[in-house]
Residue, then its C-alpha position, 0 to 999 in steps of 0.5 A: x293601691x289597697x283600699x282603707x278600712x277602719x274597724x271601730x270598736x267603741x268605747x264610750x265615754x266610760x275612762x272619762x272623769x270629766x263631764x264636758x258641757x257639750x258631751x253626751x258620749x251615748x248618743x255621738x257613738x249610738x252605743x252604751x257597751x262596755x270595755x269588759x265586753x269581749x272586743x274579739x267577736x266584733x273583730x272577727x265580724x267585721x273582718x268577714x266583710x272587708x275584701x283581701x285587698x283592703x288594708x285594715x286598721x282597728x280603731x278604738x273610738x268613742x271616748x278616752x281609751x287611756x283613761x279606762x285603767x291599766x288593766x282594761x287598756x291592756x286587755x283590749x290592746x292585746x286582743x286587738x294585736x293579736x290580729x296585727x301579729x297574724x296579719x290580718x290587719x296591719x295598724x291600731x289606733x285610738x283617741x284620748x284625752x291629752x290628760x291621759x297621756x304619760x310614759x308608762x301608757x305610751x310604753x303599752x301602747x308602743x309595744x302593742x302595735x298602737x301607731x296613730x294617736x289622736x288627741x281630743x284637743x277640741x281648742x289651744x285657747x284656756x279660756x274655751x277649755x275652761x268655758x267648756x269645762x275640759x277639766x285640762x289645760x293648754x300645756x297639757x296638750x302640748x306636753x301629751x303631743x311632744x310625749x306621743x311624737x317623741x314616742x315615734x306615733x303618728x299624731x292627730x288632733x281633733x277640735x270643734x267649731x263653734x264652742x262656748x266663748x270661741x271665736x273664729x279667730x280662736x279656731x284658726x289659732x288652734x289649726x295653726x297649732x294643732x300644725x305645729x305640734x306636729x299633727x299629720x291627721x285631723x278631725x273637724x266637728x262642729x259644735x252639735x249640740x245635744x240634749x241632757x248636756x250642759x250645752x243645752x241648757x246654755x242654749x236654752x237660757x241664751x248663754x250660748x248661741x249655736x252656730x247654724x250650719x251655714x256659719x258652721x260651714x263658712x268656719x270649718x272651711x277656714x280650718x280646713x284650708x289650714x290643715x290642707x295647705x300644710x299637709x295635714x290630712x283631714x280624716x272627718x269633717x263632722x260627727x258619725x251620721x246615724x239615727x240619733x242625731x237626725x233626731x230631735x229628741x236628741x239633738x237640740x240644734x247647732x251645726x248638725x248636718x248629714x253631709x257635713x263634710x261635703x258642704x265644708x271641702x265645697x266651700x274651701x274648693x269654691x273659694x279657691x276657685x275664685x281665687x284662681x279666677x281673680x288670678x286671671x283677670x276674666x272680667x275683662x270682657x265679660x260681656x263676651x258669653x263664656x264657658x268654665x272648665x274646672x280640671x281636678x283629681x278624677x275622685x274630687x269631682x263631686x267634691x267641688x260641683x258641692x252638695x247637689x252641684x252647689x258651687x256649679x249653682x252659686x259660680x253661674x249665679x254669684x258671679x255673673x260679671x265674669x259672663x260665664x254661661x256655661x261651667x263644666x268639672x273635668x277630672x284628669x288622672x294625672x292631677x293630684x289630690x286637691x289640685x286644680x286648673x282653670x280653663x276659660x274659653x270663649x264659646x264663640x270663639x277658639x278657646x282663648x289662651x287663658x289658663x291658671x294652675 
């Protein structure tokens, strides 16, 4: 199986008209370059670093790519499927607005090797869209994913965690839309929350109360477990690390976190793991000394042993009535991507005949 590489050409901010009040699109990309500039170079660099067997994708990110005129749009979709013509990379895709979605842009899009649209959908609730100052409505966002399923486009839908008047509840009504519009991918971003932006000054007033990264965590762990279990592909869990956002003269505060991701699939895998345990009823005689064997995809062993083995600490601490002395992560080739099955042995003893997938 290829490798997957995206080679991310970002155009900041320039097609938005709006002015979101959590936005400050220079310091998310860590760019300011514009889209007159010359994409091919980039392209072309970039590609000089990717191994053969890698299937590649360029990436238009950064801001609203349909919104930057018809003339620009084009010019930077035909120098980026001129590499798809020759092979040399096999996909495009792009993120947007769904205010700047209608059939004449899908039709350029179409015929110009575009094949994943992911739309800034941020909440299906008005009154957060309103509060946010998105500049669009809900049904907006309904009519652009109908338009860009119809075209035959894989759809995915970004939203963030912990805006102004959103509630957790709001935040699981999104995920559970963003679903049936028939999204295939998806982006988590927590709320970060950026100075020279309108956010701040919310903050700053006590309008707003971020979200610290432990709620921000608890939260994002509801959404994702929504995505995971209907099949819809999480592609990023919180924004890009670079310089500028582990920097306090850019970031004022919120859920911002280098390793954001990381914390989020450990929390969901560490609730599924007491669901399972529950499942199996192992406080029956917990005064027995026992050991833990969580089975899992070869890949998703750190994952679920969490952020400097988080879960391994809180599963020994947390809950001790189970008597667990002893937890230990396995991965198996033949499981599946976020599949797991427990094991529980009697140290003592042979290993009992307590099982759970």
């Amino acid at each position: 199986m290829k490798r997957h590489a995206n080679i991310p050409i970002f155009i900041p901010h320039e097609g938005c008209r709006n002015e979101c009040v959590f936005c400050n699109q220079r310091t998310i990309t860590g760019t300011c370059q514009s889209s007159d500039r010359d994409i091919i170079p980039e392209i072309e660099n970039a590609l000089s670093t990717i191994g053969s067997d890698t299937e590649i994708e360029i990436a238009f990110f950064g801001g609203s790519f349909t919104g930057i005129g018809i003339d620009k749009m084009t010019r930077l979709c035909d120098d980026a499927y001129r590499f798809v013509k020759d092979g040399r990379v096999s996909s495009i895709r792009l993120s947007t607005r769904p205010d700047y979605i209608d059939k004449e842009i899908l039709d350029i899009l179409k015929s110009r090797g575009v094949t994943h649209i992911e739309l800034g959908i941020q909440s299906m609730k008005q009154e957060v869209l309103d509060g946010c100052k998105r500049g669009h409505t809900v049904a907006d966002t309904e009519k652009a994913c109908a338009l860009i399923r119809e075209y035959g486009f894989i759809l995915g839908g970004q939203m963030m965690i912990g805006l102004p008047y959103s509630t957790g509840e709001d935040e699981l009504y999104t995920a559970r839309k963003i679903v049936k519009m028939g999204a295939v991918e998806a982006r988590i971003y927590p709320c970060v929350v950026f100075k020279g932006t309108e956010l701040c000054n919310m903050a700053g007033s006590g309008v707003y109360s971020p979200l610290s990264v432990e709620e921000a965590v608890k939260r994002s762990a509801d959404v994702y477990g929504i995505f995971t279990e209907n099949s819809v592909n999480v592609l990023r869990i919180g924004l890009q690390s670079s310089e500028n956002l582990s920097s306090d003269d850019e970031v004022y505060g919120g859920a911002n976190h280098p390793a954001m991701g990381e914390l989020v699939m450990g929390e969901y895998y560490y609730r599924l793991i007491l669901e399972k345990l529950d499942k199996i009823k192992t406080r029956e005689n917990s005064a027995e000394e026992k050991r833990l064997i969580i089975y899992c995809a070869e890949n998703m062993v750190s994952k679920i042993s969490g952020q400097n083995k988080r879960n391994k600490t809180r599963l020994l601490s947390d809950i001790r009535d189970f008597g667990f002395t002893d937890i230990r992560i396995i991965g198996k080739a033949e499981l599946r991507q976020k599949q797991i099955t427990l094991d529980v042995q009697n140290i003592h003893k042979k290993a009992e005949e307590n099982q759970c997938t």
